[in-house]
C-alpha positions as CSV (number, residue, x, y, z in Angstrom):
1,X,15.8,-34.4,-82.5
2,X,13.3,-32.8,-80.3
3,X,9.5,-32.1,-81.6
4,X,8.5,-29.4,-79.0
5,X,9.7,-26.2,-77.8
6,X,11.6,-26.3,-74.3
7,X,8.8,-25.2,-71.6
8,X,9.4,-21.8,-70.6
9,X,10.9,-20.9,-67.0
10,X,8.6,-19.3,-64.7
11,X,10.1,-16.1,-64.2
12,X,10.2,-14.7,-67.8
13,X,12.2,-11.7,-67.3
14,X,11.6,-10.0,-70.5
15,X,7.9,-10.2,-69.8
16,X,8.3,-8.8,-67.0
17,X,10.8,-6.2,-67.9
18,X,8.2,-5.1,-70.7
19,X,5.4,-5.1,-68.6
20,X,7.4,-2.3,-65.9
21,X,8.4,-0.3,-69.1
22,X,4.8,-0.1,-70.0
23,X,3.3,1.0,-66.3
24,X,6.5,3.6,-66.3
25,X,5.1,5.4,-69.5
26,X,1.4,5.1,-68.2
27,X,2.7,6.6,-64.9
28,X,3.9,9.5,-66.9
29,X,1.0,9.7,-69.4
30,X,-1.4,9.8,-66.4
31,X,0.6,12.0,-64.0
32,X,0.7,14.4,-67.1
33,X,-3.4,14.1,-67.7
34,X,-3.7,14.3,-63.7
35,X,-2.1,17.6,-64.3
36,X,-5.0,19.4,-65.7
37,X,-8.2,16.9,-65.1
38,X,-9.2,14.3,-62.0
39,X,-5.6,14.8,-60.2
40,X,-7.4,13.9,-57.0
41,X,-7.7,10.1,-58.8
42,X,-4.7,9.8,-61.5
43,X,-2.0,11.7,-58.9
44,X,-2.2,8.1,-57.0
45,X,-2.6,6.1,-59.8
46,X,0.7,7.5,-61.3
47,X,2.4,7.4,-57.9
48,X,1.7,3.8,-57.7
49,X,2.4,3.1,-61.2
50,X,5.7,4.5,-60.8
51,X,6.6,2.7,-58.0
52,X,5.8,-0.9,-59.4
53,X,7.5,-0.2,-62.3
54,X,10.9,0.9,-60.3
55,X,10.7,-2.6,-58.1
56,X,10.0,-4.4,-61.2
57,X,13.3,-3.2,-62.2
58,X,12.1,-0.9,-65.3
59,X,14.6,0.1,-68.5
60,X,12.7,3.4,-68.9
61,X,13.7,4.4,-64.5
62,X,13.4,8.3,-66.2
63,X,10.0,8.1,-67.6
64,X,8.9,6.5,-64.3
65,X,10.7,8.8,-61.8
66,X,9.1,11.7,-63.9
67,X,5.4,10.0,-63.3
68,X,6.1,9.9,-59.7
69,X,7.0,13.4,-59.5
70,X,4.0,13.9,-61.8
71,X,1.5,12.3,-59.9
72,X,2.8,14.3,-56.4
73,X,2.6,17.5,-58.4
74,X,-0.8,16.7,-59.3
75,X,-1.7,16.1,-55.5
76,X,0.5,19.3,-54.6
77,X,-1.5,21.3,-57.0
78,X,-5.3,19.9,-56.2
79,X,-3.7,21.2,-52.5
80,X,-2.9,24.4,-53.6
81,X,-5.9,25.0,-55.5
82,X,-8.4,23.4,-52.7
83,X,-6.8,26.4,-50.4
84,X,-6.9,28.9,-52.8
85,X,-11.0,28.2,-53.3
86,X,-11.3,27.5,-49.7
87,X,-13.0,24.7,-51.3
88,X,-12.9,20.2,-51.5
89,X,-12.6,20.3,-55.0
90,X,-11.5,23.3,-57.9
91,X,-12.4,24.2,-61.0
92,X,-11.3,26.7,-63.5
């Protein structure tokens, strides 16, 4: 008969896996809000989101690999804009 739970290992994959499933869909989220305000700050986030979540070994690999093509269109199009305005920042 045993009184207590068995201690838990120290790598708890499902933690884990649920944690990179969660930074995949904020990647996305925030590479989609980078999109249209402060891309300068959530393009990286996302980026960096996204990749943490794929070396975590995430479920959701789509929703990440669309924040990381999110968060580089949202650099790509602060670029674009910056030259357009011949300006550091843009605004519409």
């Amino acid at each position: 008969m045993q009184l207590t739970a068995p201690a838990a290992s120290r790598t708890d994959t499902p933690a884990r896996t649920r944690d990179a499933d969660g930074m995949a869909v904020a990647s996305f989220i925030l590479g989609l809000l980078g999109l249209l305000v402060l891309n300068l700050f959530l393009g990286p986030v996302a980026i960096v989101l996204a990749a943490v979540s794929l070396w975590r070994g995430t479920a959701r690999r789509g929703r990440a690999y669309l924040g990381l093509a999110l968060g580089v269109a949202d650099l790509a199009v602060l670029l674009a804009a910056m030259q357009m305005s011949h300006t550091v920042s843009w605004s519409l």
